[in-house]
DOVO-271462 format. One record per residue (C-alpha): residue number from 1; residue in one letter; x, y, z. Coordinates in Angstrom, 1 decimal. Layout:
NODE,NUM,a,X,Y,Z
...
//
This chain:
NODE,1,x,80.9,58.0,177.7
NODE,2,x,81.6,57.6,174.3
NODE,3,x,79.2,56.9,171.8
NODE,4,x,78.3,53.5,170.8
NODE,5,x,79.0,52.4,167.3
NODE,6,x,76.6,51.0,165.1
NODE,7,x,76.8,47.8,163.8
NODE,8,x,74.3,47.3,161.5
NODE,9,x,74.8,47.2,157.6
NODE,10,x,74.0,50.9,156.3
NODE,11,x,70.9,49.7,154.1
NODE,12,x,69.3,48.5,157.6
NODE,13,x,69.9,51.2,159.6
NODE,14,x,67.3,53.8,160.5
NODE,15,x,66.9,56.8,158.2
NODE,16,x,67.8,60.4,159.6
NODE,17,x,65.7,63.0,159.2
NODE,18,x,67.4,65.7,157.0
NODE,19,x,68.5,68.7,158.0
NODE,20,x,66.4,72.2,157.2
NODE,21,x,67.2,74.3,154.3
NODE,22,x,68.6,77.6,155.4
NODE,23,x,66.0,80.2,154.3
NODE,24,x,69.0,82.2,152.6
NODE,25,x,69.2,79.8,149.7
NODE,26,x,65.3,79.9,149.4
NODE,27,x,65.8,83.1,146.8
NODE,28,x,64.8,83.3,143.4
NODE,29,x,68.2,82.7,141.4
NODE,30,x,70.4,85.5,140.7
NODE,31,x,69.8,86.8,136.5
NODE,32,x,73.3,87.3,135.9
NODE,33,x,76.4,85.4,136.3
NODE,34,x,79.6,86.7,135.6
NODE,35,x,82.5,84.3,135.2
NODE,36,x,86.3,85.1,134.7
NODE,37,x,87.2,83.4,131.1
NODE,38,x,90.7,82.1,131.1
NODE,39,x,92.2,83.4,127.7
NODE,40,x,93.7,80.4,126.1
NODE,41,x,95.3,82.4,123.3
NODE,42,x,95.7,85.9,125.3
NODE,43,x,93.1,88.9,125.0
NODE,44,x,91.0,88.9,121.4
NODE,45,x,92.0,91.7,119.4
NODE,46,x,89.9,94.9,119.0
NODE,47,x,89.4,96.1,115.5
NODE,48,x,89.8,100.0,114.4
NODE,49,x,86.6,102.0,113.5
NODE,50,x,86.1,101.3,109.6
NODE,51,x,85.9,104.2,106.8
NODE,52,x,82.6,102.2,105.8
NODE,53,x,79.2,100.7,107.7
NODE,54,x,79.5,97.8,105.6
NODE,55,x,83.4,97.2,106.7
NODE,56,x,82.2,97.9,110.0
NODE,57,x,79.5,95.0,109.8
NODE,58,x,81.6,92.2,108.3
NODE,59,x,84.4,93.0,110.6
NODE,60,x,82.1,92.5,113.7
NODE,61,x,80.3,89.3,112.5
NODE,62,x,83.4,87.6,111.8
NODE,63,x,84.5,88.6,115.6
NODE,64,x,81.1,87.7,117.3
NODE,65,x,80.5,84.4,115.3
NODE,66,x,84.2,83.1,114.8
NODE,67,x,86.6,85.3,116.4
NODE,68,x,85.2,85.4,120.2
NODE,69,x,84.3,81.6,120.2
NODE,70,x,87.4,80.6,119.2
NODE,71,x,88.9,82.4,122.7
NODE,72,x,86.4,81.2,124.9
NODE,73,x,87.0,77.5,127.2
NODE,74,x,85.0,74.6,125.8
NODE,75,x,82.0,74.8,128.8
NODE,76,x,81.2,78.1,127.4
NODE,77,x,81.6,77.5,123.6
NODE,78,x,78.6,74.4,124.8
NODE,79,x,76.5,77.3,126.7
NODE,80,x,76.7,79.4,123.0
NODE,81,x,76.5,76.6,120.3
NODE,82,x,74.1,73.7,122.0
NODE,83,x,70.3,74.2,120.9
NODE,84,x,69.6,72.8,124.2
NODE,85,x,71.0,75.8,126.3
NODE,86,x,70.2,78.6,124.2
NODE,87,x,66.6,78.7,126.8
NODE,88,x,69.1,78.7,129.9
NODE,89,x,71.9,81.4,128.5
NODE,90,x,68.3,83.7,128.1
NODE,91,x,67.1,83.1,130.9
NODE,92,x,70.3,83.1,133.5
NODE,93,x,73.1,85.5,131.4
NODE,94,x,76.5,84.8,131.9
NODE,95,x,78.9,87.6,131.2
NODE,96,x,82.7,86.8,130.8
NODE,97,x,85.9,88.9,130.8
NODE,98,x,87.2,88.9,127.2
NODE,99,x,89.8,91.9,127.5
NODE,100,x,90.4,95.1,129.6
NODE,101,x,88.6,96.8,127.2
NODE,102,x,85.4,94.1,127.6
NODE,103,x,85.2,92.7,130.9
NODE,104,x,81.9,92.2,130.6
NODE,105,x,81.0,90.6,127.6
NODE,106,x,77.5,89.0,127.3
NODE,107,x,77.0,85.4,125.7
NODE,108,x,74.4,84.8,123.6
NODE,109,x,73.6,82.0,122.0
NODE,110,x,74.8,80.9,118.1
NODE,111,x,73.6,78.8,115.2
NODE,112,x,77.2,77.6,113.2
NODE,113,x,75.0,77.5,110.2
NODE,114,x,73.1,80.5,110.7
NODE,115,x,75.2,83.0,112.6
NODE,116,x,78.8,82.0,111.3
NODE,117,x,79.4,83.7,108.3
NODE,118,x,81.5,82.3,104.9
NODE,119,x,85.4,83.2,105.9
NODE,120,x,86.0,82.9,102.2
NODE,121,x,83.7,85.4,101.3
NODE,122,x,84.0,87.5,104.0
NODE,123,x,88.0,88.1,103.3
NODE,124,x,87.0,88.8,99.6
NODE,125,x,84.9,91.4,100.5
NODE,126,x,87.0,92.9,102.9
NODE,127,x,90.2,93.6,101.1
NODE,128,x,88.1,95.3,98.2
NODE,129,x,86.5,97.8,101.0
NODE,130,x,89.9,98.2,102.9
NODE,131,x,91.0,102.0,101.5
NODE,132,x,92.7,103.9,104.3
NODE,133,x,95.1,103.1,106.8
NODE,134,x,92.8,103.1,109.1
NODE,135,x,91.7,100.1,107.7
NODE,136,x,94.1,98.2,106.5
NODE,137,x,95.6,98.4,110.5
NODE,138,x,93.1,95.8,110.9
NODE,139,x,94.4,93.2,108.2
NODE,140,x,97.2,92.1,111.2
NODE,141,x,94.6,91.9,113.8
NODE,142,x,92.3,90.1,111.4
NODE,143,x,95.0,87.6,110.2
NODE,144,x,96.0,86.7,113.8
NODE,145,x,92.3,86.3,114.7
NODE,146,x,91.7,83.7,111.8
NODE,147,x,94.7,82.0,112.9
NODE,148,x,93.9,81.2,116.4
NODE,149,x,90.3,80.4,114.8
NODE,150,x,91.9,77.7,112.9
NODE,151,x,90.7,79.3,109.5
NODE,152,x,93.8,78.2,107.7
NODE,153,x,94.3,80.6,104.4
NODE,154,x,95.5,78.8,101.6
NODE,155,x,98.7,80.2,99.4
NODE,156,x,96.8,81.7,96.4
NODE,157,x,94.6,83.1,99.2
NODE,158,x,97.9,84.5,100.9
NODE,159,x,99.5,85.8,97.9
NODE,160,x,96.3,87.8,97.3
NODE,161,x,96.4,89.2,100.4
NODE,162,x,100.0,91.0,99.8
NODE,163,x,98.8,91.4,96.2
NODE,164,x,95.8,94.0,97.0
NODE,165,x,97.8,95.4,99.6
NODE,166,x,100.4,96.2,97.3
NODE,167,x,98.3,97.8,94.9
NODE,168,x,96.9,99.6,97.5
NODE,169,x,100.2,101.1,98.4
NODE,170,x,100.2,99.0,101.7
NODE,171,x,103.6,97.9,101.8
NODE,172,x,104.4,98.6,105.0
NODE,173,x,101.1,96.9,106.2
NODE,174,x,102.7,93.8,104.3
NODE,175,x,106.3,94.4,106.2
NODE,176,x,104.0,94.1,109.7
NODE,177,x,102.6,90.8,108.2
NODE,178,x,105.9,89.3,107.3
NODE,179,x,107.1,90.2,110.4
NODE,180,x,105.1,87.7,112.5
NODE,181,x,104.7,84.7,110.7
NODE,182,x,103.6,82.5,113.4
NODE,183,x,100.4,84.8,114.4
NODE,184,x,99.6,85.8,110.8
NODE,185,x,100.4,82.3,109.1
NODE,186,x,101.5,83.9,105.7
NODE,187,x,104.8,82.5,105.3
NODE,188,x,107.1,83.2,102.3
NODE,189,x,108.2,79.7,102.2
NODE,190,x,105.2,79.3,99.7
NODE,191,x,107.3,80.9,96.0
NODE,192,x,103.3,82.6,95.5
NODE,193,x,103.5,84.6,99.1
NODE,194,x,107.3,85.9,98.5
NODE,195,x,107.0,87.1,94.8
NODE,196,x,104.5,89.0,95.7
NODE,197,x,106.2,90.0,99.3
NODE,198,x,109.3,91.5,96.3
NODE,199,x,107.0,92.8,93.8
NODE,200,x,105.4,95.3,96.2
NODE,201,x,108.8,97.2,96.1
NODE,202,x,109.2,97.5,92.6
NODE,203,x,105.6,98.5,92.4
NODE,204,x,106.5,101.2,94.8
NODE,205,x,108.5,102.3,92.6
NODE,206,x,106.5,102.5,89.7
NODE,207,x,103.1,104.0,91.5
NODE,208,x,105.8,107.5,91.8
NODE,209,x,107.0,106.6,88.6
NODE,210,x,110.4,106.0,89.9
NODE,211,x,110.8,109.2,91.7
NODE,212,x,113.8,110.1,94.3
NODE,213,x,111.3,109.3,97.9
NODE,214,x,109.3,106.1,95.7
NODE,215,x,112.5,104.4,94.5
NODE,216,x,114.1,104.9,97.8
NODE,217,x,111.1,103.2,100.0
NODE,218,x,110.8,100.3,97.5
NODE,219,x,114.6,99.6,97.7
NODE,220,x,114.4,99.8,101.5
NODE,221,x,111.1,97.4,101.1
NODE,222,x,113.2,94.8,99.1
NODE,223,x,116.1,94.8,101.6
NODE,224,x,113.8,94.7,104.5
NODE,225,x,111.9,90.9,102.3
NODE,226,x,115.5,89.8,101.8
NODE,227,x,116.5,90.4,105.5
NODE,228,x,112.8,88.5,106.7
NODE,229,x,114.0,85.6,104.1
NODE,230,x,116.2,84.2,106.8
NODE,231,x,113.4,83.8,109.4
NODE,232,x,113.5,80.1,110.3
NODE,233,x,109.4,80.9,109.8
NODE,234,x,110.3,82.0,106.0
NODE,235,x,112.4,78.8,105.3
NODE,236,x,111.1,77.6,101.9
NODE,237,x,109.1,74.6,101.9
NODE,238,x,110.4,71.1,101.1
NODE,239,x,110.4,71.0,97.0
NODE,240,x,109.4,67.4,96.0
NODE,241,x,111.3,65.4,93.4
NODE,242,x,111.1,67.4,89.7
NODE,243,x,109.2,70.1,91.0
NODE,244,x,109.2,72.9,89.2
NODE,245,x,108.1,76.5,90.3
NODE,246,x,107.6,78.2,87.3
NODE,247,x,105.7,75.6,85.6
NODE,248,x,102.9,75.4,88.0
NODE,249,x,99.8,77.2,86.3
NODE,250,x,96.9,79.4,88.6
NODE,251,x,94.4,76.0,87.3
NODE,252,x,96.8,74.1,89.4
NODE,253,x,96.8,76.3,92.0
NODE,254,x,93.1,76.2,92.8
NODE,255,x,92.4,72.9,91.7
NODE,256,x,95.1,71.7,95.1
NODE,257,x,94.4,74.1,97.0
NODE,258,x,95.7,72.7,100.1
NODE,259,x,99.2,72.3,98.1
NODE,260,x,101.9,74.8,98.6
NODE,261,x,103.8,75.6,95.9
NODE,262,x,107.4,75.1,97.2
NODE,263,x,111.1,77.1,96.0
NODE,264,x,113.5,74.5,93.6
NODE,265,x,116.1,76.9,96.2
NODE,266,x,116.5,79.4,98.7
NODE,267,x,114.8,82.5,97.5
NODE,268,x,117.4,84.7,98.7
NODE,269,x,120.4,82.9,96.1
NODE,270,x,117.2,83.0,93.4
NODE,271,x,117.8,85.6,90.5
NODE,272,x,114.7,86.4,90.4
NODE,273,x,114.4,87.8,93.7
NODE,274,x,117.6,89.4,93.5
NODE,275,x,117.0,91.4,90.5
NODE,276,x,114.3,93.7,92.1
NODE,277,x,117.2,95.2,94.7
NODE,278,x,119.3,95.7,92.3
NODE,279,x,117.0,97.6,89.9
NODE,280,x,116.2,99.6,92.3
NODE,281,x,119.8,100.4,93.8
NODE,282,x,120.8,100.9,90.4
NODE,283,x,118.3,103.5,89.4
NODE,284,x,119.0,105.6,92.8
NODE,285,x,122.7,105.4,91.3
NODE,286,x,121.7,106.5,87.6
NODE,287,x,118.8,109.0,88.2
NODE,288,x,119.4,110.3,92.1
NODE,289,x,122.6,110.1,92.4
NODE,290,x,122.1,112.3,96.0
NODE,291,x,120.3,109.2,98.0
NODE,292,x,121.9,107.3,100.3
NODE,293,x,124.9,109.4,101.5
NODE,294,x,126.0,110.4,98.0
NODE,295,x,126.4,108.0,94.5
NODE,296,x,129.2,105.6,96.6
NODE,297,x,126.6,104.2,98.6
NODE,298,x,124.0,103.8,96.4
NODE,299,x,126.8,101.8,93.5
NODE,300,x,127.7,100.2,96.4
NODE,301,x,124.8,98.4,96.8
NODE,302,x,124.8,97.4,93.2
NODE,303,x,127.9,96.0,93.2
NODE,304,x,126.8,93.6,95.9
NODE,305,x,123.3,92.8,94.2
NODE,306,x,125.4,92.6,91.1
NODE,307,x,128.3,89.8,92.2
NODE,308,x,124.8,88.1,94.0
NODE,309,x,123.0,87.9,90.6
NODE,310,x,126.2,86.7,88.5
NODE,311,x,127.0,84.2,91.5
NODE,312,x,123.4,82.4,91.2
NODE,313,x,122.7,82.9,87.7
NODE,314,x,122.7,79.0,87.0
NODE,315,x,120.1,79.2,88.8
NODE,316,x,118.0,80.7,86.5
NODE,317,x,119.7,80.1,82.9
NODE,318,x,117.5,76.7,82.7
NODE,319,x,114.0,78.2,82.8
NODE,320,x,115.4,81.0,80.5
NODE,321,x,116.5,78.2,77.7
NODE,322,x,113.0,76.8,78.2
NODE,323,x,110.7,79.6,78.0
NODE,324,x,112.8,80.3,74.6
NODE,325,x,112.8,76.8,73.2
NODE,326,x,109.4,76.2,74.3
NODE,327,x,106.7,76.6,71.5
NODE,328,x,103.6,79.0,72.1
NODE,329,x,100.0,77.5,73.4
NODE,330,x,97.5,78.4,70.6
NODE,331,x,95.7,77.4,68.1
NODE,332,x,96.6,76.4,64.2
NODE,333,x,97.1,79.3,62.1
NODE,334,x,94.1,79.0,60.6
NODE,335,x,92.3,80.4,63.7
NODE,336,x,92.4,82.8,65.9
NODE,337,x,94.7,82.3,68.6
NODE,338,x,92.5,81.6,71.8
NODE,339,x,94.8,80.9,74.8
NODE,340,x,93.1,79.9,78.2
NODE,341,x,93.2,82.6,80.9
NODE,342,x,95.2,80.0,83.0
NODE,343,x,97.8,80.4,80.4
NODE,344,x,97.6,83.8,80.0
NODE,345,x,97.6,84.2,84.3
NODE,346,x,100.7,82.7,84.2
NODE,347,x,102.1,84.5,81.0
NODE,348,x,101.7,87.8,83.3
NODE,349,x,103.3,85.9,86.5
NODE,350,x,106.7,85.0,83.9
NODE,351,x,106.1,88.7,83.3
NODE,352,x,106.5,90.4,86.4
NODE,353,x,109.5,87.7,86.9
NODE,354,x,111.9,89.0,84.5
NODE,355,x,111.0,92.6,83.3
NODE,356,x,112.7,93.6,86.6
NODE,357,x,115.4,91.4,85.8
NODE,358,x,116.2,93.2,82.4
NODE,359,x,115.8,96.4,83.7
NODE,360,x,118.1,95.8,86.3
NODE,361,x,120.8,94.5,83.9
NODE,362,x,120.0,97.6,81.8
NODE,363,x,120.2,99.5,84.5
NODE,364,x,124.3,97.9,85.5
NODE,365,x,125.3,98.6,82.4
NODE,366,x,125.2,101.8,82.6
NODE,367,x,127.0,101.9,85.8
NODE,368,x,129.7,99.1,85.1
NODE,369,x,132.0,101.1,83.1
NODE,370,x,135.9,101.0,82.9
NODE,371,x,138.5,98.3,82.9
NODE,372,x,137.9,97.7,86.7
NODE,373,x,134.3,96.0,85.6
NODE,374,x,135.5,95.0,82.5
NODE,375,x,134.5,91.1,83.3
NODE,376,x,131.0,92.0,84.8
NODE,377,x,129.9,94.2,81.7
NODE,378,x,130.6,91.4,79.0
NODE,379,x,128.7,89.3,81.1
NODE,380,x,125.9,91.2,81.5
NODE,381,x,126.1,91.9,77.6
NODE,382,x,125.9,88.2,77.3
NODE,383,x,123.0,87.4,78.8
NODE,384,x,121.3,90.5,78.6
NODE,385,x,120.0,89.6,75.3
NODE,386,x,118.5,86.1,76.3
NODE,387,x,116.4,87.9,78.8
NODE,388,x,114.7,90.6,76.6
NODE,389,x,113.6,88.0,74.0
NODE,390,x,112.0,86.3,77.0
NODE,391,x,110.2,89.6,78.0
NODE,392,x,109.3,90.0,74.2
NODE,393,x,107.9,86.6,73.6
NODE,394,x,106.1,86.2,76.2
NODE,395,x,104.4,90.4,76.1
NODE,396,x,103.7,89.2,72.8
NODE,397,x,102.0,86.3,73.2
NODE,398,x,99.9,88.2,75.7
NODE,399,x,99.4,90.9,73.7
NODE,400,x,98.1,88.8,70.8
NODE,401,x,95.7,86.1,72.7
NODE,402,x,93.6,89.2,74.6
NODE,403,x,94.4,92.4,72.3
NODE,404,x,96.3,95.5,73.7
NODE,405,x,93.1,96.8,75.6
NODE,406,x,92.7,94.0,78.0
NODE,407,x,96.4,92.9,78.2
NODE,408,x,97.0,96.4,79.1
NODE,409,x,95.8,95.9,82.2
NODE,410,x,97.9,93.1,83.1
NODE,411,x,100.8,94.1,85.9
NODE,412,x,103.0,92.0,83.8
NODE,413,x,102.4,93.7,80.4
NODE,414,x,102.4,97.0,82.6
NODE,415,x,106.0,96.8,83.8
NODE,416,x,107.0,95.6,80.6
NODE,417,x,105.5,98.7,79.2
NODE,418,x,107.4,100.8,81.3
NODE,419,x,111.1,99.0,81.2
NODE,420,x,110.3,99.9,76.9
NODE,421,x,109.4,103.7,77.9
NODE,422,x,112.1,104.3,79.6
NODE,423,x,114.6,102.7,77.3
NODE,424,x,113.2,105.1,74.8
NODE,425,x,113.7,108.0,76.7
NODE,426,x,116.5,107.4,77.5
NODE,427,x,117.6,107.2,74.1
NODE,428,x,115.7,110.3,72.9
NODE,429,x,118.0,112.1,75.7
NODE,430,x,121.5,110.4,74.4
NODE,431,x,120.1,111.7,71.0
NODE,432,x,119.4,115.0,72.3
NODE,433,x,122.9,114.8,74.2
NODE,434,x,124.9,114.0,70.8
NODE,435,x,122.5,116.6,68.8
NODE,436,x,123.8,119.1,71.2
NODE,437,x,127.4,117.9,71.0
NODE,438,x,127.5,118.3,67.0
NODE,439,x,126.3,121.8,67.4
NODE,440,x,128.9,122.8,69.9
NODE,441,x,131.4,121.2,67.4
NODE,442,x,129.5,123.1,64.8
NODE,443,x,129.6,126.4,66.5
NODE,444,x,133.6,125.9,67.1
NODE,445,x,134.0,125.4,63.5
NODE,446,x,132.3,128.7,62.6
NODE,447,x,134.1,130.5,64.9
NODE,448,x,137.5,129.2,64.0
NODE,449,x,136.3,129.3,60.6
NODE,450,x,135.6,133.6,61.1
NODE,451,x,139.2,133.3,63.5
NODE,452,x,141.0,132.7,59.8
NODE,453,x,139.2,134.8,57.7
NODE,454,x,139.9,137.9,60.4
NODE,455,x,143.4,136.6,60.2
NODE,456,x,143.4,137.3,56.4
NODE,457,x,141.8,140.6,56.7
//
């Protein structure tokens, strides 16, 4: 017989007693907990040993405090950051799979204002103790790290990344950068990010003081920026109406400094950018005439940089014709000229734009030679001119608001420097080259001179 169903409302009917607890959950709880972590943004990235402690220590806070929160799901980032569970995550541990390399990571708990440290900072101090390669083959990890972290890095911030990397002789660190935009979040779509991403070739060039192996890797360097240009990653920003790149000073860089500074055009039809390829291709050609498979490949390569440059020249002419018409910042005669450092920052940045651009004219010159380029050296004999009085008003203007000592150290003045010694080099060797020709002619006289007066005898 089945039983017989209850009709009674279920707040009237009689209570059951409850069933006994089984004595195998009557145990103390267990200390540890470990718990798979689902990786939202894949395995967190391990960092190399460091040549210094003090690397070593800023490297790891920024992973502990930033770094590993930033990859763990939102329950355990509450179990880490809330004062009210710092007591249980003592108490009860709870260890969670972060890599292969760290399946057992241990949580502990975290004060944001305490424990996180200042990103700003923290990069600063970074790149200035970053010295072998062991160490700078963290910068990628690093970058990708801040990125998931949602540390967003503005474009001065960028630019001085590539910068000390540069100067370091880190291009190729600066290649790997490039080369994953996304991950990293340096783009060259910023006109800051990809001068500096170009200048690191020439200054390649110029740390081995433009020797056969240095000119070659910085020529390879520039082709490899061009060629990482046409990234849809690298597409340059949206330029809004009248903008103007070069007029932008560093002041109003870092006063907006969640404003990108955008290309007026594609940085691969921009002069500018152009000219440091064909420097360089131009000085394999002149001075190593052996690189790349013989003096044909090398001239080759300047003839395409060379019809590039010519092609997109318009796009420079304008900001030429106004550095020139423009009149000096300083003060009235009667004092001292005292330009601002903003204006003297972006002196050096109109600099480093076009000394390699009249040293790669220079350069063609000497290579353009015959009827066959008859058209492309009276251009470059046009406009060569208009860009050295750029170079030369603006060194000097340097020169005279901070004094040779301090302007010295300028990249800008630097470079400008250089393009100067080697034009007079170069014309102490045509002078030794014609000082040897007039004594060859001088020797032939003699001897035909002594062929008559044998001839008489």
């Amino acid at each position: 017989m089945s039983p017989t169903r209850c009709l009674l409302p279920r707040s009237l009917r009689p209570i059951q007693p409850s069933r006994p607890i089984p004595t195998s959950l009557l145990t103390t709880p267990r200390r540890f907990s470990t718990t798979p972590s689902p990786q939202k943004h894949g395995e967190i990235s391990t960092f190399l040993p460091a040549s210094t402690p003090r690397l070593t220590t800023l490297l790891a806070d920024l992973r502990t405090a930033i770094f590993i929160p930033a990859h763990l799901p939102s329950r355990h980032r509450t179990l880490i950051f809330r004062p009210s569970k710092k007591d249980s995550l003592l108490q009860d541990p709870i260890t969670v799979s972060l890599s292969a390399a760290e399946p057992n990571y241990r949580l502990r708990p975290l004060n944001h204002l305490v424990d996180e440290p200042n990103v700003r900072k923290s990069l600063t101090e970074v790149l200035g103790l970053m010295q072998t390669k062991e160490d700078w083959a963290n910068l990628v990890p690093l970058l990708i790290e801040l990125k998931i972290a949602k540390r967003t890095l503005k474009p001065w911030q960028q630019e001085k990344i590539l910068r000390v990397a540069n100067e370091q002789g880190m291009q190729d660190v600066v290649v790997q950068v490039l080369r994953r935009p996304a991950k990293t979040g340096i783009s060259m779509g910023d006109v800051r990010v990809a001068r500096e991403a170009m200048w690191g070739a020439r200054l390649r060039a110029v740390q081995g003081d433009w020797g056969k192996e240095a000119t070659l890797a910085g020529l390879q360097h520039a082709e490899k920026v061009l060629r990482l240009m046409r990234d849809p990653e690298h597409m340059p920003l949206p330029s809004p109406p009248n903008a103007s790149a070069t007029t932008t000073t560093k002041t109003e860089e870092h006063n907006s400094e969640d404003a990108d500074l955008p290309h007026t055009i594609h940085p691969r039809k921009n002069p500018e950018f152009l000219a440091v390829p064909l420097e360089l291709a131009a000085a394999l050609a002149l001075h190593h005439p052996d690189t790349l498979g013989g003096r044909g490949s090398a001239r080759q390569k300047v003839d395409v940089y060379l019809q590039r440059l010519t092609s997109h020249w318009p796009n420079i002419s304008g900001d030429i014709l106004g550095i020139l018409t423009s009149s000096p910042s300083s003060s009235p005669p009667t004092s001292p000229p005292t330009p601002s450092s903003d204006a003297i920052a972006a002196a050096n940045q109109t600099l480093q734009r076009y000394t390699p651009l009249l040293h790669a004219m220079q350069l063609a010159t000497k290579l353009v030679r015959g009827t066959r380029w008859r058209d492309r050296r009276r251009w470059l004999k046009e406009n060569i001119p208009a860009v050295r009085e750029v170079v030369g008003k603006v060194r000097g203007e340097i020169l005279e608001g901070v004094g040779e000592e301090k302007g010295g150290r300028l990249r800008g003045v630097r470079w400008a420097v250089v393009v100067e010694d080697q034009k007079g080099k170069e014309g102490e060797k045509e002078k030794k080259k014609e000082k040897k020709k007039r004594e060859e002619v001088g020797k032939e006289g003699e001897k035909e001179k002594e062929g008559e007066t044998g001839q008489k005898d």
